[in-house]
Backbone bond lengths (Angstrom), bond angles and torsions (degrees), N, CA, C in turn:
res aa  C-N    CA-C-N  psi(-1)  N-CA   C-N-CA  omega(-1)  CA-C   N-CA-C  phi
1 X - - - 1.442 - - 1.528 108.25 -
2 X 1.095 116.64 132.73 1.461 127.22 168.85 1.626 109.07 -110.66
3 X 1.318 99.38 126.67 1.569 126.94 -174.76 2.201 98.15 -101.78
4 X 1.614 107.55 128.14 1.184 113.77 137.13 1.524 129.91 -130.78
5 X 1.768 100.91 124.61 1.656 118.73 -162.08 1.376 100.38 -76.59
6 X 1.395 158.06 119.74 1.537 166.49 -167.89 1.352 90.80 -117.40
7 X 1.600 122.79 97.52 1.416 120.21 152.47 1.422 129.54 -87.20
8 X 1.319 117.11 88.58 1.586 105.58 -172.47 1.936 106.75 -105.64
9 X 1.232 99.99 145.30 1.733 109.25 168.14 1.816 97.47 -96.88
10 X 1.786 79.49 144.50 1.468 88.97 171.59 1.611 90.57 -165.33
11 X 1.498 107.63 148.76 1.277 117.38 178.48 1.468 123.22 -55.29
12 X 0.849 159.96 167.38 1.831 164.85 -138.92 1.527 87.27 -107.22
13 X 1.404 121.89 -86.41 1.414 105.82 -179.56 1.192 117.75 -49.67
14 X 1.553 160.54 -40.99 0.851 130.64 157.51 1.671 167.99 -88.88
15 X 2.371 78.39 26.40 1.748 85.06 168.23 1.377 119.56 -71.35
16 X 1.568 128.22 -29.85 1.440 108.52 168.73 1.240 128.82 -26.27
17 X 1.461 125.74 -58.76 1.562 139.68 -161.79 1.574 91.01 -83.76
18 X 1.083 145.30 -28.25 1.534 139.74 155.44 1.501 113.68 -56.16
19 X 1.443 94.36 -47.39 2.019 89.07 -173.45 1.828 96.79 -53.65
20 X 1.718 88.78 -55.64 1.438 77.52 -162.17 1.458 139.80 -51.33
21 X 1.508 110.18 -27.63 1.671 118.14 153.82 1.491 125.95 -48.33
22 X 1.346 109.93 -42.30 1.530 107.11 158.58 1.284 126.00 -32.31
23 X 1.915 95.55 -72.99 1.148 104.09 -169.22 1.910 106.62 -87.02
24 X 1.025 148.85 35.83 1.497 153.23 84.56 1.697 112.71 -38.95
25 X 1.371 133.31 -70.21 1.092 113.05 158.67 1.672 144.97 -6.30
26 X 1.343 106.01 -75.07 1.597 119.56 -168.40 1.046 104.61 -61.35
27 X 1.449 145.36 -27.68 1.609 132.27 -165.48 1.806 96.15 -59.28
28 X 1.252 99.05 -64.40 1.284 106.67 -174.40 1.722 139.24 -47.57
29 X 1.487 94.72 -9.37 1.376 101.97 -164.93 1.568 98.86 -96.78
30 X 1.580 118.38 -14.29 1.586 114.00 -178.68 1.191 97.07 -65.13
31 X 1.115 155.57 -22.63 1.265 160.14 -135.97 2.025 104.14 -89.59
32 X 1.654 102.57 -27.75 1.683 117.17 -172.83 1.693 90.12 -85.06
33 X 1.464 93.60 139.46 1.668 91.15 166.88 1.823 115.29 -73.02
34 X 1.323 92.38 145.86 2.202 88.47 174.65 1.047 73.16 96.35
35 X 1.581 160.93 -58.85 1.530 131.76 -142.31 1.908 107.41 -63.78
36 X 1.366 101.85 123.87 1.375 124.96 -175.95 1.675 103.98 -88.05
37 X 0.876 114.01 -77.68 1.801 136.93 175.05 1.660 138.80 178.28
38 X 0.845 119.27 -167.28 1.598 113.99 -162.17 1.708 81.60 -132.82
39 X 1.469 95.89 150.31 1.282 96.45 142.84 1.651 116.04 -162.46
40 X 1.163 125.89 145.08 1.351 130.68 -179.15 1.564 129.80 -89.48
41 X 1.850 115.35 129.66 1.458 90.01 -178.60 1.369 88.15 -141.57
42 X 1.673 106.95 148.45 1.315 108.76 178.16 1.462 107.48 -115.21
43 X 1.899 111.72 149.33 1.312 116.35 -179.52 1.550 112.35 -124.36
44 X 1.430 105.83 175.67 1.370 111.43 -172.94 1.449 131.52 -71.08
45 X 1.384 87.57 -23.87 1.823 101.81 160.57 1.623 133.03 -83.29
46 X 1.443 93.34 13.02 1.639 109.16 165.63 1.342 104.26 92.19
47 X 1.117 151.29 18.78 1.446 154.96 -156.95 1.424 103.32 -137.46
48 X 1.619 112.12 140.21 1.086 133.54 -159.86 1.673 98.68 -115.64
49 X 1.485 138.03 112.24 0.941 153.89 168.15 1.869 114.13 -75.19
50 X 1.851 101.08 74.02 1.913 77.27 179.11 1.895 95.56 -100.50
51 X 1.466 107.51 140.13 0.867 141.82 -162.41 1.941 99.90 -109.73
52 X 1.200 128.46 114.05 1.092 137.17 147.41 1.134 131.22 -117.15
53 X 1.627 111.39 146.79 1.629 110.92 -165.57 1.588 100.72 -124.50
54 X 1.175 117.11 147.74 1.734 115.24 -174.26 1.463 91.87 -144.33
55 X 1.716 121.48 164.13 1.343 136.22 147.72 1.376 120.59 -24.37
56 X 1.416 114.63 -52.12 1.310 114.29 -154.64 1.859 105.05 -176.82
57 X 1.172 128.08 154.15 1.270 129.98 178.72 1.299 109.93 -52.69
58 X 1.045 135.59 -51.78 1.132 154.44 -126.73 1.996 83.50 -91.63
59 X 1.396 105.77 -54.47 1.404 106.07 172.79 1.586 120.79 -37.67
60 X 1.229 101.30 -65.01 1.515 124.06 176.57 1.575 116.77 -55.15
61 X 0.912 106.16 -9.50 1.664 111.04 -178.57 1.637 92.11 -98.42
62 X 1.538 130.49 -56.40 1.300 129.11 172.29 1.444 100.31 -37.12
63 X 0.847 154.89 -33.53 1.686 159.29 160.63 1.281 115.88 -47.15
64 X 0.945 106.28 -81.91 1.404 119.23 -176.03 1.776 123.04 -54.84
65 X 1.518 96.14 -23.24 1.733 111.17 178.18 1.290 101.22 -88.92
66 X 1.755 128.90 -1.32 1.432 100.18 172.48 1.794 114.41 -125.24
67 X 1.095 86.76 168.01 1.987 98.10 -177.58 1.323 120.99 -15.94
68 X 1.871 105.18 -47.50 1.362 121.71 -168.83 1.583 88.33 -59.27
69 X 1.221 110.23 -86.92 1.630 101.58 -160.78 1.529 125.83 -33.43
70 X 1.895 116.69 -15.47 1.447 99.52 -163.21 1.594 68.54 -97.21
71 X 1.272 147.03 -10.06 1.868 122.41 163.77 1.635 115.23 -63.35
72 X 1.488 109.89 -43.41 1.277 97.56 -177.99 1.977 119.56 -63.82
73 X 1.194 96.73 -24.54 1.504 93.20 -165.08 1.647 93.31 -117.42
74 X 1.033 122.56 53.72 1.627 132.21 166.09 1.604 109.56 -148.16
75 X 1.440 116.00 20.77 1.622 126.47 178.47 1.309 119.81 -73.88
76 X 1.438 115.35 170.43 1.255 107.23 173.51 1.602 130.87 -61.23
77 X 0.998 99.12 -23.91 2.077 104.17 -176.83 1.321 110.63 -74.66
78 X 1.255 117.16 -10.89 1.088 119.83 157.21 1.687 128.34 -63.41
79 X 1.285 130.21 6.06 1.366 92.62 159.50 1.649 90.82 -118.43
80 X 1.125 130.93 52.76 1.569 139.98 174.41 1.226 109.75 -142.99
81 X 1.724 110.40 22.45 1.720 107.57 147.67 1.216 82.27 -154.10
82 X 1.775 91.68 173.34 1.220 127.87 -150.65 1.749 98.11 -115.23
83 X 1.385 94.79 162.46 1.398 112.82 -167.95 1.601 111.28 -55.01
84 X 0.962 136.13 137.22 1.716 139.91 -152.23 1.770 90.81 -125.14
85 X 1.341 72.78 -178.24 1.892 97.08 170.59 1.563 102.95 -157.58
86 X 1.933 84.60 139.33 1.831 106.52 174.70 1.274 123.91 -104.38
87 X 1.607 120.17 117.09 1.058 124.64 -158.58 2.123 108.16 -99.60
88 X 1.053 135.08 128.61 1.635 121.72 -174.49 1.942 87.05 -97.21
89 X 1.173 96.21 161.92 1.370 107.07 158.67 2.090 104.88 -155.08
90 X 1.635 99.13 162.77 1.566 100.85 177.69 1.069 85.99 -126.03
91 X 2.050 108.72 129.27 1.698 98.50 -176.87 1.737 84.89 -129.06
92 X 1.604 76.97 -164.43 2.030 86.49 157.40 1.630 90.77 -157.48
93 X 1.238 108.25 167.03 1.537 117.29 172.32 1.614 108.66 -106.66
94 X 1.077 94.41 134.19 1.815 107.16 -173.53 1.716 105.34 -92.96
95 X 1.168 120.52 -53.43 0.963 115.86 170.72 1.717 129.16 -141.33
């Protein structure tokens, strides 16, 4: 399994209108082969943790090389957060 960690900051009032692009987002992304799921976590330092899991890198790059992704991440909530960081990981699930 290949994990990508999306750390973005965004102000308190405006992670709602972020969640909600997410979750507008995700329908669409089952659609890539390897797409596993998304998931969202929010912290106290204002930053929005979206978390995606795929088959394999190689999946996740099919993502990222097409149109959809430069729509999802060229939205409006974007200029009401701040510059993030992407974390990869290679896991497995134990249980």
């Amino acid at each position: 399994m290949f994990i990508a960690v999306n750390k973005v900051n965004v102000p308190a009032d405006k992670q709602p209108m972020v969640i909600k692009g997410f979750e507008h987002a995700a329908p669409a992304m089952k659609q890539f082969k390897g797409f596993l799921g998304l998931e969202l976590w929010t912290a106290d330092d204002n930053s929005i943790l979206a978390i995606s899991r795929w088959e394999s890198k190689e999946d996740l790059d099919e993502y990222t090389k097409n149109d959809l992704f430069k729509q999802h991440h060229g939205g409006a909530s974007r200029e009401d957060s701040q510059p993030g960081s992407v974390t990869y990981y290679n896991g497995q699930v134990l249980s």
